[in-house]
C-alpha positions as CSV (number, residue, x, y, z in Angstrom):
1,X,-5.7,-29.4,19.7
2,X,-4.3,-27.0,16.5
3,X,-0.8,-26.7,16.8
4,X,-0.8,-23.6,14.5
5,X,-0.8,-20.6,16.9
6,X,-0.5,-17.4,14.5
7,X,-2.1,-17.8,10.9
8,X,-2.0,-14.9,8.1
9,X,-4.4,-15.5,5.3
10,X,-4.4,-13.1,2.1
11,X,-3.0,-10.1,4.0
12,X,-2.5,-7.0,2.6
13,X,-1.5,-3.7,3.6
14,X,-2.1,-0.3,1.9
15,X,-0.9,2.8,2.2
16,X,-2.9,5.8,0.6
17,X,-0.2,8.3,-0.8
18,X,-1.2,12.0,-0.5
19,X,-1.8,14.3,-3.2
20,X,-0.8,17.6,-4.8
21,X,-3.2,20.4,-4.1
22,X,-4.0,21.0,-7.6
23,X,-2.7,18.1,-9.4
24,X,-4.5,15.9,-7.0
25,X,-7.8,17.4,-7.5
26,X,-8.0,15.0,-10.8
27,X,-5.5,12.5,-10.1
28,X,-6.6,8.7,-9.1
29,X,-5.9,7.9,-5.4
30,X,-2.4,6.3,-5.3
31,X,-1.2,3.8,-2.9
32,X,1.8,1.9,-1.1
33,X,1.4,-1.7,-1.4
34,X,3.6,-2.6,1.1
35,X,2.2,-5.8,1.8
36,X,0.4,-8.1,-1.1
37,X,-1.8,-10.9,-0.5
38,X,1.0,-12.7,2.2
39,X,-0.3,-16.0,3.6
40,X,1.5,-18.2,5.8
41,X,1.0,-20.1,9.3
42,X,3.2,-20.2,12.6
43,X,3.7,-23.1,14.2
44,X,3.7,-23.1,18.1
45,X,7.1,-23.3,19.7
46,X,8.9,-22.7,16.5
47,X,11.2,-19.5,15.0
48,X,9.7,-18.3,11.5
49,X,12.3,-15.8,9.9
50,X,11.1,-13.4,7.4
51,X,13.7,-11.9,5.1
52,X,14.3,-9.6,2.3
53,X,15.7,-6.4,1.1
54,X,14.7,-2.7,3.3
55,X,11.2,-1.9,2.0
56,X,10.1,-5.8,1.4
57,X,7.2,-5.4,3.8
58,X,8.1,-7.5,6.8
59,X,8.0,-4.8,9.6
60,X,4.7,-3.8,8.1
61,X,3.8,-7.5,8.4
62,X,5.0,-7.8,12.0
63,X,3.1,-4.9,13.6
64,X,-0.4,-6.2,11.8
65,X,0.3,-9.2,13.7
66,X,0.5,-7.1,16.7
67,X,-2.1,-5.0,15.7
68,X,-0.2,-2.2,15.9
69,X,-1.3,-1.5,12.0
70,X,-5.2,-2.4,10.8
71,X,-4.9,-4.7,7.5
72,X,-6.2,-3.4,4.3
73,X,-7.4,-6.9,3.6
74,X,-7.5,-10.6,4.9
75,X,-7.1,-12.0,8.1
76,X,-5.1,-13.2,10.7
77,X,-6.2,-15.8,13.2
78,X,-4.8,-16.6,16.4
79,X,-5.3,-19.8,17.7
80,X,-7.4,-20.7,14.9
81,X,-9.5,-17.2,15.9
82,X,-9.8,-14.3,13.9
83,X,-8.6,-11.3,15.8
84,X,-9.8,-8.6,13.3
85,X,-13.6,-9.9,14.0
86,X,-13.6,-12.2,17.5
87,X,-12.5,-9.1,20.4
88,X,-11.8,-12.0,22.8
89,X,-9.1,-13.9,20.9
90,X,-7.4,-10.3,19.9
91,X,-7.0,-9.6,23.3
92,X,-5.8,-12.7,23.7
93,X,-3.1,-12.2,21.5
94,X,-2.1,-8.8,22.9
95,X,-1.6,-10.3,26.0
96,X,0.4,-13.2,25.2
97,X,2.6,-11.0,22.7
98,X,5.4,-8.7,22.3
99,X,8.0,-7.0,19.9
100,X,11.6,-6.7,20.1
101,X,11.8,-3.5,18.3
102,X,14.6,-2.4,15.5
103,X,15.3,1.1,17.0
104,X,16.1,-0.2,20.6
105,X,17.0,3.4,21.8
106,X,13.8,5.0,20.0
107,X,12.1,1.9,21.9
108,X,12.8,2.8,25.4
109,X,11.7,6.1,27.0
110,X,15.1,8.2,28.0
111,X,13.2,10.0,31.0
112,X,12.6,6.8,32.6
113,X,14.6,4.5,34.6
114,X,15.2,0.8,34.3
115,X,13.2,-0.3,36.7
116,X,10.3,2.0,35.2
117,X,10.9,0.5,32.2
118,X,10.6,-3.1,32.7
119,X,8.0,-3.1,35.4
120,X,5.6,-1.2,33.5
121,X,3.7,-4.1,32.2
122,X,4.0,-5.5,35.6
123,X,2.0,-2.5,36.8
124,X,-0.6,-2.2,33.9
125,X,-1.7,-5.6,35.2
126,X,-2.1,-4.1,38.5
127,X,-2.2,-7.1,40.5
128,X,1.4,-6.6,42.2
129,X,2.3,-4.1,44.9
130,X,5.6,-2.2,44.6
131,X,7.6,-4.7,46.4
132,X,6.7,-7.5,44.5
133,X,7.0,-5.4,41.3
134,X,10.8,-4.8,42.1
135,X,11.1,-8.1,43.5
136,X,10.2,-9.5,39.7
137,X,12.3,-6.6,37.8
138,X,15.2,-7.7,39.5
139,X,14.7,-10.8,38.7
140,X,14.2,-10.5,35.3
141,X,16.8,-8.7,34.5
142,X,19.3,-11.1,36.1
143,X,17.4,-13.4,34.2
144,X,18.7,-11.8,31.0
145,X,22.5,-11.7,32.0
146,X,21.9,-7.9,33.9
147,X,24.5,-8.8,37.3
148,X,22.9,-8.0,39.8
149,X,20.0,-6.5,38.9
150,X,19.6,-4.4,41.5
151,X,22.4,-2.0,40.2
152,X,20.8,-1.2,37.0
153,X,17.3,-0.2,38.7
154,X,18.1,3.5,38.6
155,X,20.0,4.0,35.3
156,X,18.6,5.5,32.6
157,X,18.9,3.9,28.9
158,X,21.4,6.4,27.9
159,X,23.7,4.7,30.6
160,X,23.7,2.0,29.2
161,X,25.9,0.4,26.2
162,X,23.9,-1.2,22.9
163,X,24.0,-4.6,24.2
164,X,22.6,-3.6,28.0
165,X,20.1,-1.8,26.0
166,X,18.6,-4.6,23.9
167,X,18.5,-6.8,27.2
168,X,16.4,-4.3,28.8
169,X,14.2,-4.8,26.4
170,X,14.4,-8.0,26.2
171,X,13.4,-8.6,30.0
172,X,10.7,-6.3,29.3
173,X,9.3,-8.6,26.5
174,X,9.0,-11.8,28.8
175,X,7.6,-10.0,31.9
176,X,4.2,-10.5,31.2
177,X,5.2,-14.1,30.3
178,X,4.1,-14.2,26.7
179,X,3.5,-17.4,23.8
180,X,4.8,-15.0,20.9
181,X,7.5,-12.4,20.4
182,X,8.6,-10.9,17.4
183,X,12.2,-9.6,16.7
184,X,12.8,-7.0,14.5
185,X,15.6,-7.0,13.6
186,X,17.0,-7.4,17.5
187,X,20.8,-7.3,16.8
188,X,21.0,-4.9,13.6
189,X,22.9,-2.3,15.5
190,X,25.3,-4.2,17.5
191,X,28.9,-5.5,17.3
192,X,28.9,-9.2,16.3
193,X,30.2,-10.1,19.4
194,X,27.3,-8.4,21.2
195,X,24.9,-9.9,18.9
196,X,26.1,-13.3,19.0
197,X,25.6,-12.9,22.8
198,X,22.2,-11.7,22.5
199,X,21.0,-14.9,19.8
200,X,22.1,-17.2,22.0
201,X,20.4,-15.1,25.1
202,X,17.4,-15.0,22.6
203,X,17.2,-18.5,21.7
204,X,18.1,-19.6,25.9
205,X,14.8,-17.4,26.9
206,X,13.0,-19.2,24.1
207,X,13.7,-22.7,25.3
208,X,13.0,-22.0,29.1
209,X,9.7,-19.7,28.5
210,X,8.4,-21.8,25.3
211,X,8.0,-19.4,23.3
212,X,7.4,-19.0,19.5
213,X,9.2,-16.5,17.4
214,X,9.0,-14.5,14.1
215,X,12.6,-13.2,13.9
216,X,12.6,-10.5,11.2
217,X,15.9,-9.8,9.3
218,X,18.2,-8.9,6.1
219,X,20.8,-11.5,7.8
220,X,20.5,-14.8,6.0
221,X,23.0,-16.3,7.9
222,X,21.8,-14.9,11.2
223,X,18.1,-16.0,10.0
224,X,19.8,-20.0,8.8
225,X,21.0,-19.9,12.5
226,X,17.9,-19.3,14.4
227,X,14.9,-20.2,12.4
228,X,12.9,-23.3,11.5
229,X,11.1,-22.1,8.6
230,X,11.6,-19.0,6.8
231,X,9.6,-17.0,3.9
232,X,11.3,-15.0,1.6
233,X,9.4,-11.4,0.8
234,X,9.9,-8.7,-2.3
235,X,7.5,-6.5,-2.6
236,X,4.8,-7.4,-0.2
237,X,4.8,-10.8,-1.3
238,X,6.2,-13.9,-0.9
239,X,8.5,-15.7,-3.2
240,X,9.8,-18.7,-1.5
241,X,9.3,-20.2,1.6
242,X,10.2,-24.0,3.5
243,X,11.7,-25.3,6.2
244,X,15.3,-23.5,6.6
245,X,17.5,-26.7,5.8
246,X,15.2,-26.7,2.3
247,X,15.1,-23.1,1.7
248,X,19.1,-22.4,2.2
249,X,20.3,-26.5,-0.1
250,X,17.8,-25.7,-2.7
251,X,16.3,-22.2,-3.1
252,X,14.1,-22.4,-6.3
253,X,13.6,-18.9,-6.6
254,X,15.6,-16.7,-8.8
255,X,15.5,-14.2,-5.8
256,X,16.4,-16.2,-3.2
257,X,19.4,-17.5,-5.0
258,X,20.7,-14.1,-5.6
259,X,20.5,-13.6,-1.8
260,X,21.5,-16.7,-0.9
261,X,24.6,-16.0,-3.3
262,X,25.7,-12.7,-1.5
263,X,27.3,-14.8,1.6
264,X,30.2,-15.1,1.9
265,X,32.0,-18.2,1.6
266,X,34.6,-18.6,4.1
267,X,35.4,-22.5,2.8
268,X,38.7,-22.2,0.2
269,X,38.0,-25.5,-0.5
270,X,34.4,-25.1,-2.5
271,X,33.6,-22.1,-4.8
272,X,30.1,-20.6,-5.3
273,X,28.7,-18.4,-8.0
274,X,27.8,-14.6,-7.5
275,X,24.3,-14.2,-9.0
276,X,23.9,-11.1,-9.9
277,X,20.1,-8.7,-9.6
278,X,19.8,-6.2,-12.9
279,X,18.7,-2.6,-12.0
280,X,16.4,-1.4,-8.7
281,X,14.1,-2.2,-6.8
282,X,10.8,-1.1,-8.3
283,X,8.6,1.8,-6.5
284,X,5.9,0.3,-4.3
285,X,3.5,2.6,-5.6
286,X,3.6,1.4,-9.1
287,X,4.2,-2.6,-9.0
288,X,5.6,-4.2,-12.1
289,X,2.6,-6.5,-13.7
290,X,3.0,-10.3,-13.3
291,X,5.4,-11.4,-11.3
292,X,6.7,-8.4,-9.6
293,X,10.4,-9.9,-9.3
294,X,10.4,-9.9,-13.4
295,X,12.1,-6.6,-13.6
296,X,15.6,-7.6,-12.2
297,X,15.2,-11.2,-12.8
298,X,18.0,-12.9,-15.0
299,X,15.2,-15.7,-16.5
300,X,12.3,-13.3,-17.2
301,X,10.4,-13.6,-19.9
302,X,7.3,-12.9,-22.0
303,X,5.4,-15.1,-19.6
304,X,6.8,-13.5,-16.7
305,X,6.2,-10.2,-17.4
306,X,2.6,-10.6,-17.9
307,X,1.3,-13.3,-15.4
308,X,1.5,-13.3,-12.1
309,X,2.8,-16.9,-10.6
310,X,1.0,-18.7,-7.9
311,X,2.9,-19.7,-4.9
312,X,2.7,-23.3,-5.7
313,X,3.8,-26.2,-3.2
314,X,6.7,-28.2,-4.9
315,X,6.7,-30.9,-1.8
316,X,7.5,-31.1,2.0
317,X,5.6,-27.9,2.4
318,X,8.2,-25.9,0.1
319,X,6.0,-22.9,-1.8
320,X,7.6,-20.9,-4.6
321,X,6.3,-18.1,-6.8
322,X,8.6,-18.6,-10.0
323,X,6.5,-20.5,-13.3
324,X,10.0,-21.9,-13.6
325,X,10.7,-23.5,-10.2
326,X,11.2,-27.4,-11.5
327,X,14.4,-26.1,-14.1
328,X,16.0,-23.5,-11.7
329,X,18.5,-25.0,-9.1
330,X,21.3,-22.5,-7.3
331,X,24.5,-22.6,-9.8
């Protein structure tokens, strides 16, 4: 039996940009690549974390794996099943999936109560009566450090602080007891007290329901903490990605060093140098040719800016996209 329970192969994602109404008569279409030709595979039972700057791609990349967005291109197979072509095994995956969303308020409806909430999937499935739909809510939301739960049934999200909210949401991610949760960015908005709670929450719920995560975030420390592998994305596309322990002791791409530089170092003892990204971001719309990181990069060169690097395995199943990978280790 594959252990490999969520695999993306060449996916891309799209979007067509609108045009002028005269202008646009003649223009070519234009589009938003937000997500460029992104493979990678998710092992069962593990945490992948997928990180990069606001506008990298990776909520785009979640909610295709939730099917919440069609693909422009490629495919993603669950279970070893393609879920754009075989009906069965997407349905599968809806099923056995869920998202922690970013926007936890814009998440959960203010006209409904807790209890509403959390119990709707229980009633979709329609094989519980009231009773026993309660029964579990309460249950659930005990189970996610809401004491008791019977107190909250009848509150309404705007009762409730940040870190209530984003357990509410939480409990209503395992009700349907799901193999695959993604978490965008589940702790963005909260106090790092509250969010500390939550991880740990997050990681307990992970443990006793086996799940497997994709934990989306800017937060490399927050992403070293909870994840076993993680991919690095600019642009739609993939720059580095290994096993954490690999990724954060000897990033080989340019990029990831310059985010890996940006943490803080709280040891006096050892110093660490700031590495430093030239200019912007480039537009989605118009990609930079070759390697689309060449633009800010402090090693570009001719090559660079002309061909476009594979995303190569240099060993222990650590890909980069950088033609200079074997002379570039962090400073």
């Amino acid at each position: 039996m594959s252990n490999e329970l969520i695999t993306v192969e060449d996916l891309r994602k799209w979007f067509k940009t609108r045009k002028g109404t005269l202008s646009g008569l003649l223009a070519e279409d234009r589009y938003v690549k937000a997500v460029n030709d992104v493979s990678f595979t998710i092992m069962k039972g593990d945490t992948f974390g997928l990180v990069g700057e606001t506008g990298s791609g990776k909520t785009t990349i979640g909610e295709m794996l939730l099917l919440l967005q069609k693909p422009t291109k490629g495919d993603i197979l669950w279970d070893g099943k393609s879920v754009l072509t075989d009906k069965q095994a997407a349905n599968d995956l809806k099923l056995n999936s869920h998202m922690i969303f970013q926007n936890i308020t814009a998440s959960l409806n203010p006209r409904k109560t807790v209890e509403d909430i959390v119990g709707l999937p229980l009633k979709t499935s329609g094989n519980r009566s009231w009773r026993e739909r309660r029964k579990a809510v309460v249950e659930l939301l005990e189970k996610v450090g809401l004491t008791p739960g019977t107190e909250f049934l009848r509150k309404h999200p705007h009762e409730l602080s940040g870190g209530q909210r984003q357990r509410v949401d939480t409990a209503r991610a395992i009700s349907m007891n799901p193999k695959f949760i993604i978490a965008d960015e589940p702790v963005t908005s909260l106090d790092a007290s509250i969010s500390s709670q939550i991880v740990n929450l997050l990681d307990a719920i992970k443990r006793e329901f086996d799940l497997t995560y994709l934990w989306i975030s800017h937060d490399l420390t927050m992403v070293r903490y909870v994840s076993n592998r993680v991919a690095v994305l600019y642009l739609g596309k993939i720059m580095e990605l290994a096993q954490t322990r690999d990724l954060f002791n000897d990033p080989r791409n340019p990029y990831t060093q310059a985010l890996l530089s940006a943490i803080p170092n709280i040891d006096p003892t050892t110093s660490s140098e700031f590495v430093k990204l030239k200019g912007e971001m480039p537009s989605p719309i118009n990609l930079p040719s070759g390697c689309v990181f060449h633009t800010r990069c402090l090693y570009a060169n001719e090559r660079c800016k002309s061909e476009e690097p594979d995303l190569v395995d240099i060993g222990g199943g650590h890909f980069v996209a950088c033609h200079y990978h074997s002379t570039l280790h962090m400073p």
